[in-house]
TORKEFI-247229 format. One record per residue (C-alpha): residue in one letter; z, x, y negated. Coordinates in nm, 4 decimals. Last residue first. Example, Ala and Ser with C-alpha at 12.3 -4.5 7.8 and 13.67 -1.06 7.14 Angstrom:
BEGIN
+------+----------+----------+----------+
! type !        z !        x !        y !
+------+----------+----------+----------+
!    S !   0.7140 !   1.3670 !   0.1060 !
!    A !   0.7800 !   1.2300 !   0.4500 !
+------+----------+----------+----------+
REM end
This chain:
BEGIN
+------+----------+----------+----------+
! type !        z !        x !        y !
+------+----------+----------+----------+
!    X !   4.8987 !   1.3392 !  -5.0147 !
!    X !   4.5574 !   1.4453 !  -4.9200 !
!    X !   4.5012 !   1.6430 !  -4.5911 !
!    X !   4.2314 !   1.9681 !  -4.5786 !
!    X !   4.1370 !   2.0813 !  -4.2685 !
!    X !   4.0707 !   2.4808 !  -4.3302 !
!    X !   3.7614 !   2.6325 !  -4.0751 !
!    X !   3.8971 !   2.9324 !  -3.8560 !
!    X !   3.6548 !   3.0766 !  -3.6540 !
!    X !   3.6320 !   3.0993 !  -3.2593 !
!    X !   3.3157 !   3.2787 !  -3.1356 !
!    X !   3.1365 !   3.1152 !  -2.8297 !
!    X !   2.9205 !   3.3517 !  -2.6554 !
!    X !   2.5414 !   3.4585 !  -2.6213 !
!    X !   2.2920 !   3.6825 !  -2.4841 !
!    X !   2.2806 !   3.5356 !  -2.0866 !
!    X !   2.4371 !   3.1575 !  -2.1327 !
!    X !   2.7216 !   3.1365 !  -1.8647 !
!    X !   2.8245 !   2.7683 !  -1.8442 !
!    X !   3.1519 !   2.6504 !  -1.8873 !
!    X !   3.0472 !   2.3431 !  -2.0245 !
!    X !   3.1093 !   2.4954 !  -2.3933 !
!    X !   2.8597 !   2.7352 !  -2.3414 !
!    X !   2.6027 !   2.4525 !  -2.2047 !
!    X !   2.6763 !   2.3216 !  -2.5060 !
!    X !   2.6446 !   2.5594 !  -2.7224 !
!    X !   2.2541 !   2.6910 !  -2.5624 !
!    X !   2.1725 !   2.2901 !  -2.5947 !
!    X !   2.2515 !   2.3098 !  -2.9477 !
!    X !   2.1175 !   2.6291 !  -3.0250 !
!    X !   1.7693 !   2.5368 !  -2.9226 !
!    X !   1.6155 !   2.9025 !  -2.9246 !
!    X !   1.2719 !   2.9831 !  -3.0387 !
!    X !   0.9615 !   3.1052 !  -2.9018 !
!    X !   0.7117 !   3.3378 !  -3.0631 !
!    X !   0.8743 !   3.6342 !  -3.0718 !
!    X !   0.8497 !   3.6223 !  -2.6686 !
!    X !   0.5233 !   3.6575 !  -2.6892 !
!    X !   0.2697 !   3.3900 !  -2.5203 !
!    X !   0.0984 !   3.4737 !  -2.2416 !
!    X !   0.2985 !   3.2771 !  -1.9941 !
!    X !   0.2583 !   2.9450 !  -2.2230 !
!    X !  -0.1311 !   2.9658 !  -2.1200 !
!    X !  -0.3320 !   2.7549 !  -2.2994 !
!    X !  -0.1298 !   2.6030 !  -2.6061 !
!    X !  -0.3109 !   2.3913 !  -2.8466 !
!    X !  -0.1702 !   2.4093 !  -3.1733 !
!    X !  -0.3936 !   2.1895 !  -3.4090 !
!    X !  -0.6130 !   2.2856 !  -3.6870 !
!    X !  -0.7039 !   1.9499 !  -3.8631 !
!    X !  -1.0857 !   1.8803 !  -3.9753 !
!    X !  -1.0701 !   1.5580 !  -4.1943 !
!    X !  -1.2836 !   1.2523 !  -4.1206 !
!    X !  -1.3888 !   1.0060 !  -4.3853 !
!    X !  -1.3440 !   0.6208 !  -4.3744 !
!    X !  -1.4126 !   0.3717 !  -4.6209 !
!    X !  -1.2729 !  -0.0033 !  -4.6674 !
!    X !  -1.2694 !  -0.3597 !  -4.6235 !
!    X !  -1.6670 !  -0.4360 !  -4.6877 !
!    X !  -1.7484 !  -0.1266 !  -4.4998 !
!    X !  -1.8091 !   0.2297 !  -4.5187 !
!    X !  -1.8134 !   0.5171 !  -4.2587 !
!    X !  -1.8339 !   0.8613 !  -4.3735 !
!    X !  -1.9220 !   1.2484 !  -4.2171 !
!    X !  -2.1795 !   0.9839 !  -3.9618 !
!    X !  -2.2098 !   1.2165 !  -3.5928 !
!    X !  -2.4918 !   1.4235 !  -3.6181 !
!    X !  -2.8007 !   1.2563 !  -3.3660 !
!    X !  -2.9945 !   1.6281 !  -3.2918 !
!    X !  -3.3308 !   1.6012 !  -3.4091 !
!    X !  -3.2617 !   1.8468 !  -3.6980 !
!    X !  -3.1253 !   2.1119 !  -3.4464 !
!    X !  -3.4666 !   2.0875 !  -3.2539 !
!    X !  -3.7152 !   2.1606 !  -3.6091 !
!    X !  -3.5113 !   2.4310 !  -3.6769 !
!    X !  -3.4981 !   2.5805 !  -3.3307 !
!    X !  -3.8701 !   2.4953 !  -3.3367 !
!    X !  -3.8989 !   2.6644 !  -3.7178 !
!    X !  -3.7253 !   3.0076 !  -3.5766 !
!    X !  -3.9592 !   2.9880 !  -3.2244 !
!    X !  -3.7587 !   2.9356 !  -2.9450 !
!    X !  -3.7423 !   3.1208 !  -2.5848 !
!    X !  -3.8399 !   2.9803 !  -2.2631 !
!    X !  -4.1112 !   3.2826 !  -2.2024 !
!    X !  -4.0997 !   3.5525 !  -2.4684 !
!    X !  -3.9424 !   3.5886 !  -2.8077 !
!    X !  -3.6556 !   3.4747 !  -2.9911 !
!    X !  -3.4393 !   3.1510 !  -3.0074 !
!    X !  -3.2801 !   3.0433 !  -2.7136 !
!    X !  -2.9074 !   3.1068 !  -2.7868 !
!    X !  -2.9830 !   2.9218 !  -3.0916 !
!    X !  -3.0546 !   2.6085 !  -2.9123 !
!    X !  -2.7622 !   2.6410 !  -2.6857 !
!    X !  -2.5310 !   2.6447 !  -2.9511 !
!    X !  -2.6755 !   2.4108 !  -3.1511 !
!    X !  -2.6362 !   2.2276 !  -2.8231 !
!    X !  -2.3125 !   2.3135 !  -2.7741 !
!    X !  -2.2152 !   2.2192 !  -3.1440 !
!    X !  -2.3165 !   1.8569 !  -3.1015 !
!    X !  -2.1291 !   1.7666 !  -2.7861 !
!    X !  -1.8158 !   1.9133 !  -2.9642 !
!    X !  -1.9077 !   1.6913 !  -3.2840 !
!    X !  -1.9203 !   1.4016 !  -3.0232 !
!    X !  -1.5878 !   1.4591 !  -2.8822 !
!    X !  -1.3424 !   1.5365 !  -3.2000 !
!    X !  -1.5251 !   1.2132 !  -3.3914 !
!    X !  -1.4508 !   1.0010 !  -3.0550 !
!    X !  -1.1337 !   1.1313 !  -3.0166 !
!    X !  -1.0123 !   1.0599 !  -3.3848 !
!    X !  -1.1652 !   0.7186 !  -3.3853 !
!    X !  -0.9452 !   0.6616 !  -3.0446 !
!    X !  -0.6213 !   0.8179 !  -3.1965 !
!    X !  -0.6823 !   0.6778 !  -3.5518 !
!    X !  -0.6982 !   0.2730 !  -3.3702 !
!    X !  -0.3825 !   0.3169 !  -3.1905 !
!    X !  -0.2297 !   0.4350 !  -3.4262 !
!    X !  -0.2961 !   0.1384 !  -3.6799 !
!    X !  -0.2344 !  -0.0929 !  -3.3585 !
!    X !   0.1290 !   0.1343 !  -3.3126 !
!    X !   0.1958 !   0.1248 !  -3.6713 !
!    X !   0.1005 !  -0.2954 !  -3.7099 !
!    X !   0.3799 !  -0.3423 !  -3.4145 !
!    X !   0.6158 !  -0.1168 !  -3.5586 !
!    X !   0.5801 !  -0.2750 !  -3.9506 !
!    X !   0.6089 !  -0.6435 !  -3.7592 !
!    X !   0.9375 !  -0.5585 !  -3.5569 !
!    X !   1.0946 !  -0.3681 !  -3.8906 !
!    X !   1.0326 !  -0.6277 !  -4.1614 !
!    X !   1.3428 !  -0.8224 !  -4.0781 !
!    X !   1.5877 !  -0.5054 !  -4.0184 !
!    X !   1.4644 !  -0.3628 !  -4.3166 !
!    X !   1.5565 !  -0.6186 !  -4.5127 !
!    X !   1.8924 !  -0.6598 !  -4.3963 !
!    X !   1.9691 !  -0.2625 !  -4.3840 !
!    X !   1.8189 !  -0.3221 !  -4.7449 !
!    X !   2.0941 !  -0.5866 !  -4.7852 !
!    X !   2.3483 !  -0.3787 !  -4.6697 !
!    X !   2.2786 !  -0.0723 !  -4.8502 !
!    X !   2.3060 !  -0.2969 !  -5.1752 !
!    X !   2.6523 !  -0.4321 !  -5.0956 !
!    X !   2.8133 !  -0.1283 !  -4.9600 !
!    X !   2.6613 !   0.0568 !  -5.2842 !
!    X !   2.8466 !  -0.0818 !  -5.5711 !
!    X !   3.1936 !  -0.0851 !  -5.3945 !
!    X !   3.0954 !   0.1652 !  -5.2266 !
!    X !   3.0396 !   0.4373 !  -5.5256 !
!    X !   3.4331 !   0.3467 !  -5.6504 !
!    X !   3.5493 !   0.4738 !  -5.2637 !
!    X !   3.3465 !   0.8024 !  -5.2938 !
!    X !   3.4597 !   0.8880 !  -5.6194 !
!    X !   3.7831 !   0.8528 !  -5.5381 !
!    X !   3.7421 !   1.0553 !  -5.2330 !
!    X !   3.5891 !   1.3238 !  -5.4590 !
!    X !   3.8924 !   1.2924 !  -5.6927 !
!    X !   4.1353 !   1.3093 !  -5.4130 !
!    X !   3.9121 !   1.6122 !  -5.2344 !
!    X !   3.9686 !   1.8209 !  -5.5830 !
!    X !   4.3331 !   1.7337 !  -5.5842 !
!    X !   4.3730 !   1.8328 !  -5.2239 !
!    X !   4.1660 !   2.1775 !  -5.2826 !
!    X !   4.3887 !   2.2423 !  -5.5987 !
!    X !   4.6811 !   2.2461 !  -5.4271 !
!    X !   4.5643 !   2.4025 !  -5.1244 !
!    X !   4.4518 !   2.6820 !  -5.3171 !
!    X !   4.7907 !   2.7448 !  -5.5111 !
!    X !   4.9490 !   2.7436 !  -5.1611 !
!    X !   4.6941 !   3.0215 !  -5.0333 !
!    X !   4.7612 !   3.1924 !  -5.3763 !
!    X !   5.1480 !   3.2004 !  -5.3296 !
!    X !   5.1003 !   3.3229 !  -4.9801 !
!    X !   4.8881 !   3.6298 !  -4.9692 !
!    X !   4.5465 !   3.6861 !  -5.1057 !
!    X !   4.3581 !   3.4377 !  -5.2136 !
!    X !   4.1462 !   3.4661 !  -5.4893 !
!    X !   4.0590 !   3.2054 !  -5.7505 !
!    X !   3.8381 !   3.3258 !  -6.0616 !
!    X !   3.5550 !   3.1068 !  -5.9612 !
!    X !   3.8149 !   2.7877 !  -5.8710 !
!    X !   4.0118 !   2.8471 !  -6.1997 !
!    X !   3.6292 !   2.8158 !  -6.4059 !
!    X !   3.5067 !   2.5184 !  -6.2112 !
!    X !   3.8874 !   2.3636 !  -6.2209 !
!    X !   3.8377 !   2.4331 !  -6.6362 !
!    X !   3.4902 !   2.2758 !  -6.6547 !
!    X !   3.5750 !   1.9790 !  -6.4049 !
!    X !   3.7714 !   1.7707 !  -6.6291 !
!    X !   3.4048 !   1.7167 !  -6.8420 !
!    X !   3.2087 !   1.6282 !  -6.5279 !
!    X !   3.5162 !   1.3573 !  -6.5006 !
!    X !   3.4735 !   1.2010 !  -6.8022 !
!    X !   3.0984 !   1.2146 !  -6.7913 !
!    X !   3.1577 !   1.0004 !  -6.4350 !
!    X !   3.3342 !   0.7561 !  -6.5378 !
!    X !   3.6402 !   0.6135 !  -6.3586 !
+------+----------+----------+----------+
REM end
């Protein structure tokens, strides 16, 4: 079985499968015809692939399976690692910007109030977290991430939330009444090779 042999069969089925229509009987037979012969080559093709492929997923299962315990363990230390650099980095450039913030709330005139160039002089003092860290193993550079962070999840519109269909179908196919949505019945062919 070759597969440029076979691409090259498939011009005229591609051609009678575009111009097929069913419409009564006859045509529903012809269709079945052609779908069985169709799914015999694909299953054909499908049986010659595992030969080749049975053996080579099998040993990369293997493979994986012995690297596996050692790639978690090094994931959740590598993790581990990001989450507290990350919080640290989030933290002290939050410390930072409320007192910039609270130094230039004070600048202006009068009694407890900042001149420009003290301002200046008070936001250079401030201790600004290092942008890069290097070392004889490596660098490291923080990136600023915009993340979701929901504060109120009764304020949010309702165009914002999404359905989970599969819990909604099951719950339908329980027995349960789901408010806004029903099982339909459709009718999918099942196709048997001879």
């Amino acid at each position: 079985m070759e597969p440029k042999k076979i691409t090259q069969e498939l011009v005229p089925v591609e051609n009678q499968t575009t111009e097929l229509e069913i419409v009564d009987s006859l045509s529903l037979s012809l269709a079945t015809e052609l779908l069985s012969n169709l799914n015999k080559t694909l299953d054909e093709i499908i049986k010659e692939k595992k030969k080749i492929l049975d053996p080579l997923n099998e040993a990369r299962k293997a493979e994986q399976d012995r690297w596996k315990p050692i790639e978690e363990r090094l994931g959740g230390l590598i993790g581990s690692i990001r989450a507290k650099m990350g919080v640290y980095q989030t933290k002290t450039l939050n410390v930072i910007q409320r007192a910039e913030e609270a130094i230039a709330s004070r600048v202006g005139e009068g009694s407890g109030k900042y001149l420009v160039t003290t301002a200046l002089k008070k936001l250079g003092e401030l201790d600004k977290p290092l942008e890069e860290v290097k070392t004889a193993s490596g660098s490291l550079k923080f990136r600023a991430t915009p993340v979701l962070k929901i504060v109120d999840r009764e304020a949010i519109p309702h165009a914002y939330w999404t359905v989970d269909e599969d819990l909604v179908f099951a719950d339908l196919k329980a027995g349960k009444g789901v408010k806004g949505a029903e099982i339909e019945i459709i009718q999918v062919p099942v196709n048997r090779r001879n």
